[in-house]
N, C-alpha and C positions, 0 to 999 in steps of 0.2 A: 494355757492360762495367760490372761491379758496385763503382763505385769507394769501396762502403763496404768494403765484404767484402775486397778488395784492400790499403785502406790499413791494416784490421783484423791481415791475415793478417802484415803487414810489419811494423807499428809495436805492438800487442800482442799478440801472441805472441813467447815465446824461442826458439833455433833446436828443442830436443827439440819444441817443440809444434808450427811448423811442419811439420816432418820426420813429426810425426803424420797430422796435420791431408791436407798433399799426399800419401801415401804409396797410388802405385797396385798395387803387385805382393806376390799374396798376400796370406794371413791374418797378421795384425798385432796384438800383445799389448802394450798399451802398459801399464809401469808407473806408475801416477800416484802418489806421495807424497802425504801428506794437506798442504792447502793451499797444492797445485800446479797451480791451476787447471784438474782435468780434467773438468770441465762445459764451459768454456768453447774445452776441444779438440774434445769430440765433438760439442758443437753445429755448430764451426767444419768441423770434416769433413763434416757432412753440407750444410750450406749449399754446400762446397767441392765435393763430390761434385755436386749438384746444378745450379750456377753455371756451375761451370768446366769439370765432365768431360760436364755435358750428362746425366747419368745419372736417367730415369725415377721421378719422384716415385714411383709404384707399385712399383718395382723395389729400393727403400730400405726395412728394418724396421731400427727404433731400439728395445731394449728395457729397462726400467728395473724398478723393485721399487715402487715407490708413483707415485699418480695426480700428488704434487704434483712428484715429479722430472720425472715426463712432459710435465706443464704449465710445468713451470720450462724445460724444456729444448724444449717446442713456442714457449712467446714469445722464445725469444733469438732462433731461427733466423729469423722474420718479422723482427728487425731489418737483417736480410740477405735475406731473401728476400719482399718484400713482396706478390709474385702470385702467383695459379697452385694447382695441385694442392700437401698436402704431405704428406708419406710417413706411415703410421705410427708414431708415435711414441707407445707406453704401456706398461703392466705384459706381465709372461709370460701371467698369467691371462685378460687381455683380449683376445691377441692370438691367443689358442688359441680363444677363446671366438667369436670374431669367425670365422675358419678354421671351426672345425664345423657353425657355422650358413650359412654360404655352402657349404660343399661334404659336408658328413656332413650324407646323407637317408635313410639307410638306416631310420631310425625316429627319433620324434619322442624327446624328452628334456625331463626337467625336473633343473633347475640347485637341489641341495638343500643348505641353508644348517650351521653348527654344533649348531643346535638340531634340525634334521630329525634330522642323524647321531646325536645325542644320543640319541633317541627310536629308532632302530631299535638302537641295541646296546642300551640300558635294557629294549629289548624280550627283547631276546634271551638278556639277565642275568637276567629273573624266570622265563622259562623254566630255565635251570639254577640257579634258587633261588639266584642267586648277586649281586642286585642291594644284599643290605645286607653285599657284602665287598668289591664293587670300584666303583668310580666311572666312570659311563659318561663321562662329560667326559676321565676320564685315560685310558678306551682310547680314545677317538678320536685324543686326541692321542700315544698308541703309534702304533697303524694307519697316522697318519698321516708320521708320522717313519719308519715303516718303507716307505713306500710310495712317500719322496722318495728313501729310500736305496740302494733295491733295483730292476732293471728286470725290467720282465715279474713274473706272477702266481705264475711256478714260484718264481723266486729270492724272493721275500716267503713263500710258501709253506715252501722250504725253510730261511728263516731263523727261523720259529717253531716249527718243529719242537721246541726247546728246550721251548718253553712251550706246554703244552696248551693251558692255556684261550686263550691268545691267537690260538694255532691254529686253533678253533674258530672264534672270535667274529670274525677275518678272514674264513673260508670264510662264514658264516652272512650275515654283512654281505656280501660282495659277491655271493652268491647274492638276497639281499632286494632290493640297484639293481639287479641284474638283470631278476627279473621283474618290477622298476615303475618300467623306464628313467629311473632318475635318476644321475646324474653330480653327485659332490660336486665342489668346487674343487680336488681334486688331480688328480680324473678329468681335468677339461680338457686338465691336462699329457699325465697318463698316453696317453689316450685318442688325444691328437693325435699322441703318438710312438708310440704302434703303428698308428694309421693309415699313417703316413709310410714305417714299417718294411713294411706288406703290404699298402698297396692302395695299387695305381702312379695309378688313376686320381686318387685324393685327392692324391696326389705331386707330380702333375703339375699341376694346377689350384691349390695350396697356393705352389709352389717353382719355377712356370716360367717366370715372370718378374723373380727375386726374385736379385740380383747383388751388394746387399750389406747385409751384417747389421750389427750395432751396440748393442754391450750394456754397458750402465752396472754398475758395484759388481761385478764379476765375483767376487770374491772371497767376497759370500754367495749365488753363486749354489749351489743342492745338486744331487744325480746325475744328478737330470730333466733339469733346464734343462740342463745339461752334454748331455746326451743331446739335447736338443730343437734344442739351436743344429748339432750334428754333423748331426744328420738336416734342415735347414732345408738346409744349405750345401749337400748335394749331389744334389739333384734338377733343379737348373736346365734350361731349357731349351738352355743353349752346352757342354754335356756336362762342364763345368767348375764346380771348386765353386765358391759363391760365396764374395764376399771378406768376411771377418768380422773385425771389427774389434773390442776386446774391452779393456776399462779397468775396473784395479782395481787395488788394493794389497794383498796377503797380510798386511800388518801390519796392516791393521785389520780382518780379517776375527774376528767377534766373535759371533757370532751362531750356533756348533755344535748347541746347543738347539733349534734351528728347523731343524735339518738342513741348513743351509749347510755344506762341506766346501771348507779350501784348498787341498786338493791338487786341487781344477781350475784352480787357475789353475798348478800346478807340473806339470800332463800335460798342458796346451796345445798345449806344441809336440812330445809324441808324437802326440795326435787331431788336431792340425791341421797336417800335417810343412812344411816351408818358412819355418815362422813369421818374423815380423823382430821382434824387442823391442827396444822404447825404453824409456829409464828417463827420466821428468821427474821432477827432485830440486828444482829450485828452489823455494822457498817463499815463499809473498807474504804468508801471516799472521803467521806466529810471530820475534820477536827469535833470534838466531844461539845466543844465547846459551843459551836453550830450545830449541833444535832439536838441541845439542848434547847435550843432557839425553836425550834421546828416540832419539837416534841410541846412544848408549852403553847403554842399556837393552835395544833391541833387537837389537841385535848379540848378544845371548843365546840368542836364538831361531833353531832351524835350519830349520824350515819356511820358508824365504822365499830370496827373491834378494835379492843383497846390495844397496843403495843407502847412501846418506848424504845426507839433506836438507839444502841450504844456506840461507841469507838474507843479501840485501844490507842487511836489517836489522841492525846491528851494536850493537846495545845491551850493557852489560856489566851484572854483579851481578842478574839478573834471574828468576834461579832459587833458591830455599833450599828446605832442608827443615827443619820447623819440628818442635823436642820439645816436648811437654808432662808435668806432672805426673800428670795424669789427663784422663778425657774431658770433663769440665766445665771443665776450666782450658783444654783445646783449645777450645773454643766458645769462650771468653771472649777468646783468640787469636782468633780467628778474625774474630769481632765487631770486634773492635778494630783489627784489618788493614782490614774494610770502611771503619770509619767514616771511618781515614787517608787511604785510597784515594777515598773520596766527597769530600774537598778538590778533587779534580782530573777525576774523573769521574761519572758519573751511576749509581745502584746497581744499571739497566739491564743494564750492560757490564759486570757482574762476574757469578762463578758459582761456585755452592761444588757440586761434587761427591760422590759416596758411591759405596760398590760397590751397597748393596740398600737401596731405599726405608726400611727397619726404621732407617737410621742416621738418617734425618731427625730424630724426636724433639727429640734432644735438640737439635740444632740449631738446631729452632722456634722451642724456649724463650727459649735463648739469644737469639736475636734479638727475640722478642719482648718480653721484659722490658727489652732496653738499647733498644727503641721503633727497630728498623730492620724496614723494609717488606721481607717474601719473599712470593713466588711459586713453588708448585711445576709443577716442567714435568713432563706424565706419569705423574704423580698425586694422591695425595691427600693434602692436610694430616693429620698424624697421627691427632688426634680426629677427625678427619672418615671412618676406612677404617670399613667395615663392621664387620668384628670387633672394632672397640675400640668400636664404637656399639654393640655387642651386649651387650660385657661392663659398660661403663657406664651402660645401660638395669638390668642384674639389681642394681648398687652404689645403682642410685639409688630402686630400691624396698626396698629395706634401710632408706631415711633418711626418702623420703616415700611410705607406702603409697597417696597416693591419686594417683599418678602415673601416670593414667592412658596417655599416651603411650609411657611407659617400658613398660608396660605388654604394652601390644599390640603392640609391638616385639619384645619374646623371650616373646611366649605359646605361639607355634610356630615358635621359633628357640632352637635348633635344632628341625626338622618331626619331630611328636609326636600328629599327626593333628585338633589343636586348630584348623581352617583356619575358615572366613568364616563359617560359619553358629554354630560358637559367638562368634564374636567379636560376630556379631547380636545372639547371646541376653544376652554382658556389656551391649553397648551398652542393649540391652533393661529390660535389670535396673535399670543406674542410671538410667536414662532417670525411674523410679517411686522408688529410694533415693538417691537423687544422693550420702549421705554415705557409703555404704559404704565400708570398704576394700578394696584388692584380697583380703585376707584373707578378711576378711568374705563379700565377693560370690562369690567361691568356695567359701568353706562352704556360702554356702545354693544353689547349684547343686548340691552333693553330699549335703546334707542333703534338700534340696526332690526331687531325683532326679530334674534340667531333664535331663538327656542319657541317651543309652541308658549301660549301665555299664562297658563299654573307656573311653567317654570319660571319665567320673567317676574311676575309677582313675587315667587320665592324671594329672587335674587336681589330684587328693591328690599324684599322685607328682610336680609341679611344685611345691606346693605346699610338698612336705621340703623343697624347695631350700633357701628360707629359716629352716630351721628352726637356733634355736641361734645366727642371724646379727642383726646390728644396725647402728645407724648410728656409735655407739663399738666397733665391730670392727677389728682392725688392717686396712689396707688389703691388704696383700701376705695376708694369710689368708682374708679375703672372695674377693678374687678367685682362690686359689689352691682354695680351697673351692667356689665357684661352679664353676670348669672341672671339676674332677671329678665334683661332681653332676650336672652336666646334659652330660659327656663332649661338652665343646665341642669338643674337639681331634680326636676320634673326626669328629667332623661335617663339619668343616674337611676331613680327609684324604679323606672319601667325596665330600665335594659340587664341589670342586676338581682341575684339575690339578696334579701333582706341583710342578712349579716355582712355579707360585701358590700352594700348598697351604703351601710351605714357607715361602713372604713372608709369608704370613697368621701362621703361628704364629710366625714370627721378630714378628711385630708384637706378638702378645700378651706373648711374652715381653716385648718391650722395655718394655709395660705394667705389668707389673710391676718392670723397673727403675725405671721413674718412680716408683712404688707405694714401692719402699723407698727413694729418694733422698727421697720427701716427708717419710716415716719419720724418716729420717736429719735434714732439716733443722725435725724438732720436729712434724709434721705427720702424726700416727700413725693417727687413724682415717678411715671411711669418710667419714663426713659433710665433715673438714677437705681431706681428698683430692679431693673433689667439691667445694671450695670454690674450691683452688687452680685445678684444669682448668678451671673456670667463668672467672676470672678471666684465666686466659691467654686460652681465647676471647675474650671479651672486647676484648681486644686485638687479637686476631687480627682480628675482624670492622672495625674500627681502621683497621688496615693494608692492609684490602683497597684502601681509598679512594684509595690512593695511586697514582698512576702507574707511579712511577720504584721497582722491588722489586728486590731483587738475587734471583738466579734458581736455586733447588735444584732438581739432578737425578740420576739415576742417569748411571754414565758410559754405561750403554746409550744412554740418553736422548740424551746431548750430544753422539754419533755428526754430524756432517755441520753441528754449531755453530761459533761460534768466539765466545771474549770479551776482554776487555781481561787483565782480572784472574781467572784460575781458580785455587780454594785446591780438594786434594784430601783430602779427610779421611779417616781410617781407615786408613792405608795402614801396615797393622800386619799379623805374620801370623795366622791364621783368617779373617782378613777380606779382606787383598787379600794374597795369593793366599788363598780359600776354604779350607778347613778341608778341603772334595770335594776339591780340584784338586791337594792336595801329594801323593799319589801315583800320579798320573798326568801322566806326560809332554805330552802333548797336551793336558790340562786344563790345567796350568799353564803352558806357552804362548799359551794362548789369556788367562790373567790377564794376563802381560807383556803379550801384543797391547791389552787391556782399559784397563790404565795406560798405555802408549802414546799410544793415544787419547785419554785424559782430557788427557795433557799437550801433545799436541799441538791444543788447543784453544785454550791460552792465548796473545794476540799479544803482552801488553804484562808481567805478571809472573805469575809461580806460584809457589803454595808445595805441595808435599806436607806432610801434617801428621801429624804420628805419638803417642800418648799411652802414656806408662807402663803407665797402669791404666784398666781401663775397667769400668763396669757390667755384665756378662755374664749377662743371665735372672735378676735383682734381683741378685746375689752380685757384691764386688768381682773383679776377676781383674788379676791381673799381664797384661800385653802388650809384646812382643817388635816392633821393629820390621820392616817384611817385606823377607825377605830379597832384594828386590828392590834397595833401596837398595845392595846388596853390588855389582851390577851398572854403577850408577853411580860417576865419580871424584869422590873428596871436592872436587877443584879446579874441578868442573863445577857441584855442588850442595851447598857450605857447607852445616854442620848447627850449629843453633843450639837449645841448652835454653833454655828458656823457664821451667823447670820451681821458678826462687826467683826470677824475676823480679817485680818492684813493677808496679805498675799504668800510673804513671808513666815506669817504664823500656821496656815493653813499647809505650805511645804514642809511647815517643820514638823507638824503632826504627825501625817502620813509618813515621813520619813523615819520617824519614830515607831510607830505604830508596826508596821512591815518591817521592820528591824528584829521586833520579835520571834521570825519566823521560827529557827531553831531550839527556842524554848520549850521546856516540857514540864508537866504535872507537877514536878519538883521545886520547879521556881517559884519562890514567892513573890519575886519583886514586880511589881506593874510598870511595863516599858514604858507606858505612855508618861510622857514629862507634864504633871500636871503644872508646876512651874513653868515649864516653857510658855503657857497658855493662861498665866494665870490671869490676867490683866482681862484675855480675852471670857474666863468662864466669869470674872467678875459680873461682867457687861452683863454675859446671858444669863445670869440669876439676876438681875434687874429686868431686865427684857422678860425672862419668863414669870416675875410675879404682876409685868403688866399683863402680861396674858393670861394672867389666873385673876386677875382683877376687873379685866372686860370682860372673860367668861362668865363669872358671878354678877358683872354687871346686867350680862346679855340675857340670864335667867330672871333680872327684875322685871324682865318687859312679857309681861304676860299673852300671851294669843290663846285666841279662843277661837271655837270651829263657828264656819260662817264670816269670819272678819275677813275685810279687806282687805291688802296687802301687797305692798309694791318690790318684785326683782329689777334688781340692774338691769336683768339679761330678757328674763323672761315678762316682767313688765308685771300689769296688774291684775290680782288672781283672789279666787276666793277659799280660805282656810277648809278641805275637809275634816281632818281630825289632827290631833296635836300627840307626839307621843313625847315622854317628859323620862321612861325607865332607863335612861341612860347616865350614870353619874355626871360623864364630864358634857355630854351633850343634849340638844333638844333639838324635834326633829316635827317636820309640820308637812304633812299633804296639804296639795295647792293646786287647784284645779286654772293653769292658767288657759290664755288663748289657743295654745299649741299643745296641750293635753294638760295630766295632771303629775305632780314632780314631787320627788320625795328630798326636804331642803333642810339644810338646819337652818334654825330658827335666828342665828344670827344674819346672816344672808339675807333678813326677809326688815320692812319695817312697815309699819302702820300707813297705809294709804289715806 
């Protein structure tokens, strides 16, 4: 007898995870709340399974979405199961991959990577002369979203019918793996469920030992996998499908983009009929008082089954949402919430969130001028993306021509056919002038007539770039001037997927917000703007040295974390919910799903952070907070302006605030000193009855479909429809120059 796994199953576990964990009859759909321990259910089931019901190491498939869940959830079950055979346990991809090579011999295969598939559609794009309109990297990943979503060749066939060329460049591409047996990584899926669908013997040999399945994150699984676990269960050798066992939460399903869909986990129990669901609600990370937050948000959303997360953590005051003036005064919030909270914890255990890496910026700064250590999770320090290394290569040969690194950095970036053998002939050249300038040294290749002459031509027409520009240029018209000359943005859309394609230019833009913020703080030409970014490096490279970083990420990112202290920023609308997602129903449930998740990170406090006015592509813009917060009760999540708050007052808060950590259920008293601040919440009830005074103003000015209408940003456009069912807001489709945008109707005024 296994008297670890025994005292395990009795003394840590609550009863929902028991009742999991033993559960022998039928398919079983367990809902796991986020920080309800459902790692350490489904481990315990299969140790359970294995121990106690005696059921065949070989006869167990555990399937998960990444290699380190697989390994996280292979060492737990050795602490219970220390001998012996142990079942598979790893991704979809592996387990199919594992499957074809033991039983698919019908002909040999080779496994072809992103860059293989890259290479056969680019092929097949310069055959229809059509390689400088469309970006092989974004059909593949069309092909490939349509190929998770669609089963069988016909239905993907008939779902392009729409679109010619995509039509095309499917049939072409899978006629080309055909005759050079390669199988991409979707094939594996694909390939393994039409095996299972029409060849009994692959059926049999795959599925006839195989009594029960087990599958982590169900909620981003997409149609395949849906399809692949249906056809696993029912080929067993006891003419009975096997038992499938299956863990997820529809509320955090967040990942649409990648073809994940949650309505598998809401037709479960028509494909799998018998089902038994368990809801596990109890939470072991988050204060009650946060869980309450997160439960009233979602309850908005109808894609799901209903739960309610509890916690025996009974902390109080543990949630706000924070106003600011603007988005520099929210950073400077935000900063100053760390520094309080670093009295009691380490900058480790804190995490400032964003919707899309482009928010970082400012946030760096921010931090790194008040000298607090960040770390990005998931990607890159601002200065550090490629396309802001791009455009600040073309600013800094403006300032210093003999820049040679700057140089051969955007010689052929964007690619202008300039590749390694001219770069030879520069190196060549100074190699003999060492003082040339890049100016210089390019003359005399087109004077001297060192290249055949497309490339000479190039090299002049590189060469206009700079023409008319300097190191006393404004910043925001250097680079505003560079992207148009050398149509960096054009490069960006072709070279890139769609969803990358758009981070990338949300970064430039944001580029140029910094550009006129440097402007604004007296800091006007290229050279002084190249002085400041210098220097923030500087510090940045600083702060690497540090251990203890407090931790930025996208809330993609912080999927499956957890921290002491999570601040979420931005959570205004155009940003959380997207600017895409407000008119679409499914799009913007999946934002609710998105902040959800962000806030169910937090154990110990959270703020949502919301700013008046924000930087918008260098231009200031008014900002609305997102109507999300409408979803929330004011008695769950206090809102406080910050927005004439002293520096002083703002220390004194948070100071207070995080003082409360130790209190519990029993206390009545509210730490926050509403005296301390009294002066300042005076302000903000003046301040906020002007803002309930322009709002009712801003509902007098009536729009109707068809009228006119001028944006700051987007310029002038004509009304398609007005929508009005929102209490506090009003909201106008706008078909301008550059497509059609979903606005409220204050942002907008009569043309």
């Amino acid at each position: 007898m296994n008297t670890h796994l025994e005292r395990f199953l009795h003394t840590q576990l609550n009863k929902p995870q028991q009742q999991a964990v033993t559960h022998q009859d039928g398919p079983l759909l367990i809902i796991a709340g986020a920080g309800s321990g459902k790692t350490r259910v489904i481990t315990a089931r299969i140790a359970y399974l294995m121990h106690n019901l005696k059921i065949n190491a070989t006869s167990i498939v555990a399937l998960t979405f990444t290699n380190k869940a697989a390994r996280e959830m292979r060492e737990r079950i050795t602490h219970f199961i220390e001998q012996g055979p142990m079942p598979f346990i790893g991704t979809f991809h592996a387990y199919c991959l594992l499957m074809l090579k033991k039983y698919f011999h019908e002909h040999p295969f080779t496994i072809i990577d992103s860059d293989d598939q890259e290479k056969i559609i680019k092929q097949q794009l310069e055959k229809r002369n059509q390689s400088k309109e469309l970006s092989a990297r974004a059909v593949v990943h069309q092909l490939s979203l349509l190929r998770n979503k669609y089963i069988g060749h016909e239905q993907i066939k008939h779902a392009t019918v729409g679109n010619q060329v995509l039509h095309e460049l499917y049939i072409a591409y899978e006629k080309e793996k055909k005759i050079c047996n390669y199988l991409d990584f979707d094939d594996l899926l694909i390939k393994t469920v039409q095996l299972l669908k029409t060849d009994s013997r692959f059926q049999q040999q795959v599925c006839r030992q195989l009594t029960h399945i087990l599958v982590d994150e169900y909620q981003d699984t997409n149609v395949i996998q849906h399809e692949l676990i249906k056809q696993l269960s029912m080929h067993n050798l006891t003419g009975n499908q096997a038992h499938v066992c299956v863990v997820g939460d529809e509320d955090q399903s967040i990942y649409s983009w990648r073809g994940a869909t949650v309505t598998n986990m809401q037709t479960f129990t028509t494909d799998f009929p018998n089902t038994t669901i368990l809801k596990i609600e109890q939470n072991y990370r988050s204060m009650e008082s946060i869980l309450a937050v997160a439960n009233a948000l979602i309850e908005h959303n109808s894609q799901r089954v209903h739960k309610i997360l509890w916690s025996d953590k009974k902390g109080k005051n543990r949630a706000i949402n924070l106003i600011s003036g603007s988005d520099y005064q929210e950073t400077d919030r935000i900063v100053n919430a760390l520094k309080a909270f670093k009295n009691k914890y380490r900058l480790s255990t804190n995490a400032i969130l964003y919707r899309t890496h482009t928010q970082s910026r400012i946030l760096e700064e921010a931090l790194i001028k008040k000298g607090v250590a960040y770390r990005i999770v998931g990607g890159t320090q601002f200065y550090e993306r490629a396309e802001i290394k791009d455009l600040l290569a073309y600013l800094k040969l403006l300032v210093n021509p003999f820049d040679r690194i700057s140089f051969f950095r955007v010689l052929n970036t964007p690619a202008r056919g300039l590749g390694p053998k001219c770069e030879e002939l520069c190196k060549e050249l100074w190699g003999k002038e060492p003082f040339l300038t890049v100016h210089e040294l390019l003359e005399k290749i087109v004077v001297d007539k060192l290249l055949p002459n497309s490339k000479l031509y190039t090299i002049q027409h590189f060469s206009s770039f700079f023409v008319n520009l300097s190191g006393l240029t404004p910043s925001t018209v250097a680079i505003e001037t560079i992207l148009e000359r050398t149509q960096y943005i054009a490069y960006i859309k072709a070279t890139y997927k769609e969803e990358n394609a758009t981070e990338r230019i949300e970064n430039i833009k944001e580029l140029l917000s910094a550009a006129k913020h440097f402007e604004n703080e007296g800091h006007h030409t290229i050279t002084q703007f190249l002085e400041e970014i210098a220097l923030l490096n500087e510090k940045i490279t600083a702060a690497k040295e540090s251990n203890d970083a407090v931790l930025l990420m996208t809330l993609h990112a912080a999927k499956g974390l957890e921290f002491d202290f999570v601040c979420i920023s931005g959570v205004e609308e155009q940003i959380l919910p997207t600017s895409r997602s407000q008119h679409d129903t499914e799009a913007l449930e999946e934002e609710r799903r998105l902040l959800y998740v962000g806030i169910t990170r937090a154990k110990e406090f959270l703020i949502l952070s919301c700013a008046k006015s924000r930087f918008m592509f260098g231009t200031p813009s008014r900002q609305f907070s997102s109507r999300f917060f409408d979803n929330i009760p004011k008695e769950l999540l206090p809102s406080f302006d910050s927005s004439y708050w002293t520096e002083r007052q703002t220390e004194q808060f948070f100071n207070q605030w995080f003082a409360q950590a130790t209190f519990t259920e029993s206390t009545q008293k509210t730490v926050i000193s509403q005296a301390a601040i009294k002066n300042t919440l005076n302000a903000n009830k003046t301040n906020q009855n002007d803002v309930k005074q322009n709002s009712a103003q801003a509902y007098k000015t009536i729009f109707k479909k068809n009228q006119k209408v001028r944006h700051p940003i987007y310029g002038i456009g004509t009304i398609q429809t007005v929508d009005s069912s929102s209490n506090l807001k009003q909201y106008a489709e706008v078909k301008f120059f550059s497509g059609v945008k979903k606005i409220i109707t204050t942002f907008l005024e009569p043309a």
